[in-house]
DOROMAR-909953 format. One record per residue (C-alpha): x, y, z; residue number from 1; residue in one letter. Coordinates in steps of 0.2 Angstrom, whole numbers. Layout:
(rodo (X,Y,Z),NUM,a) ...
END
This chain:
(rodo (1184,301,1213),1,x) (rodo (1202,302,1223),2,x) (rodo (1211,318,1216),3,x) (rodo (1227,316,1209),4,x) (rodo (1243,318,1219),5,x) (rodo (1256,330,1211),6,x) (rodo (1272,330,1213),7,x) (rodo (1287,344,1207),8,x) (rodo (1300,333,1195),9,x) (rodo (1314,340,1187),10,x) (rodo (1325,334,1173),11,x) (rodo (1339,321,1175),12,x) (rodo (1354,331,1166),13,x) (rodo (1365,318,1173),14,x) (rodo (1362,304,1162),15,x) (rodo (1365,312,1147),16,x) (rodo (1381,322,1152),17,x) (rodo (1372,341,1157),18,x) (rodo (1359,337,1141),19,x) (rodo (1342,331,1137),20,x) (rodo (1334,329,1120),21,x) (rodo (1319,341,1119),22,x) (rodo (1305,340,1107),23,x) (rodo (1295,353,1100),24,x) (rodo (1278,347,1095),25,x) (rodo (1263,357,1087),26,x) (rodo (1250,362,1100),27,x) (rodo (1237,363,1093),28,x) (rodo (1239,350,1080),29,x) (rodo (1249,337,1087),30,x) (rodo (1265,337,1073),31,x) (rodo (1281,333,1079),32,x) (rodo (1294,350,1072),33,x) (rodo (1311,348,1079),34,x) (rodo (1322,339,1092),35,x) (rodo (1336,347,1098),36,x) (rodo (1345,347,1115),37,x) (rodo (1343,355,1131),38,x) (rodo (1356,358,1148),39,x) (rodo (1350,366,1165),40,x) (rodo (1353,384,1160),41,x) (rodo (1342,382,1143),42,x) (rodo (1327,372,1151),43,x) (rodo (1325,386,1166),44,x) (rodo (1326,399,1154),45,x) (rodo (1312,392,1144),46,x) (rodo (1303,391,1160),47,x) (rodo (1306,409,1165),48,x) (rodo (1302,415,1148),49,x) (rodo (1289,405,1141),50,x) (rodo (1300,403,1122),51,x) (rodo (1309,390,1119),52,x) (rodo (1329,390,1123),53,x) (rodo (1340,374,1118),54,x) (rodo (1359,373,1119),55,x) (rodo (1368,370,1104),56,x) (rodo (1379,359,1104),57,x) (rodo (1390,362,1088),58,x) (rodo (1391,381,1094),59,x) (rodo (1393,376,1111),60,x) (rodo (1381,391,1118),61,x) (rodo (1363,394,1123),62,x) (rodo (1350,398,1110),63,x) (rodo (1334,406,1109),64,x) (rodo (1322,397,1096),65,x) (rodo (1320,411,1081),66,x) (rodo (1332,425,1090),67,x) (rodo (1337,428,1072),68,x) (rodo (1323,422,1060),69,x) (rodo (1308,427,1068),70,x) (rodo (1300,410,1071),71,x) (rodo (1300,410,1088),72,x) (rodo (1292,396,1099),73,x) (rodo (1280,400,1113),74,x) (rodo (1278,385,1125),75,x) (rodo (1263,382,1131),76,x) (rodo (1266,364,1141),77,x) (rodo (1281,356,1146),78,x) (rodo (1281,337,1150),79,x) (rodo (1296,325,1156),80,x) (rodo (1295,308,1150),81,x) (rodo (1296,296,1165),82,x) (rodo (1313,292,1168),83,x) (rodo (1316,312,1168),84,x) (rodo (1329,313,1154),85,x) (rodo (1320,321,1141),86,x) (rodo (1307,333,1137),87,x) (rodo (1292,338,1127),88,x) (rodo (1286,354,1126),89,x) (rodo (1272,357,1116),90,x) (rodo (1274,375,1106),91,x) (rodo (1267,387,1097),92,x) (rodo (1275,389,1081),93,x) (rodo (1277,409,1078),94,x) (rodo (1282,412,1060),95,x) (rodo (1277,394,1051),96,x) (rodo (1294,388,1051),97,x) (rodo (1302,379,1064),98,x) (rodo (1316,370,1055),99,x) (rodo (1331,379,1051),100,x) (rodo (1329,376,1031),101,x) (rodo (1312,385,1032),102,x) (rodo (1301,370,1031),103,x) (rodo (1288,370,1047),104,x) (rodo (1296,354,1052),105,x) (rodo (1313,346,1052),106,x) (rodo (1306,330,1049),107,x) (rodo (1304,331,1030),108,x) (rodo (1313,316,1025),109,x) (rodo (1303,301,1024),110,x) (rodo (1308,282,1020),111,x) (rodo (1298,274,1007),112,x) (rodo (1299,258,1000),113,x) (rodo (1319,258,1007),114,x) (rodo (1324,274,999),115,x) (rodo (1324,292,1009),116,x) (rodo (1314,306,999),117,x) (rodo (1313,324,1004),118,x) (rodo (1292,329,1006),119,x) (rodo (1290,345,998),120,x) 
END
């Protein structure tokens, strides 16, 4: 079997004028938590740390993922999708909660039967 050729990529901030979406997904289980944004300075910040950084872009300023409630998220993979300009990085969710409202997930709205309901 021919190994695999690897080559190092990095993130297209270019496009997407300095930012990238990022999505946190569950590890371990698969579920999709959060999307926020990333720039250059946030991305190799996660890298150098391992826990998730994103740039805010209503405060205008780096963040670290749980800094203040705890629920911190420990990447354990990172993956570019293939034109580059956007990332996945699949997480460990410290403290259960990785939306900002307390629900593990930010996606807890759902669409059914054309009317948008709140899971709970």
């Amino acid at each position: 079997m021919e190994e695999n050729k690897v080559r190092k990529m990095e993130p297209d901030f270019s496009k997407g004028g300095g930012l990238i979406p990022a999505v946190a997904q569950d590890a371990e289980t698969g579920e999709i938590l959060m999307l926020a944004y990333m720039n250059r300075e946030s991305y190799l910040k996660t890298l150098e740390t391992g826990e998730a950084h994103y740039y805010s872009r209503s405060r205008r300023e780096l963040w670290r993922k749980g800094a203040t409630s705890g629920h911190l998220q420990k990447v354990r993979e990172v993956f570019l999708d293939c034109d580059r300009d956007s990332v996945l990085l699949k997480i460990e969710q410290i403290g259960g909660a990785a939306c900002h409202t307390g629900k593990r997930s930010c996606f807890h709205h759902r669409r059914v039967e054309g009317e948008l309901y709140e899971v709970v």
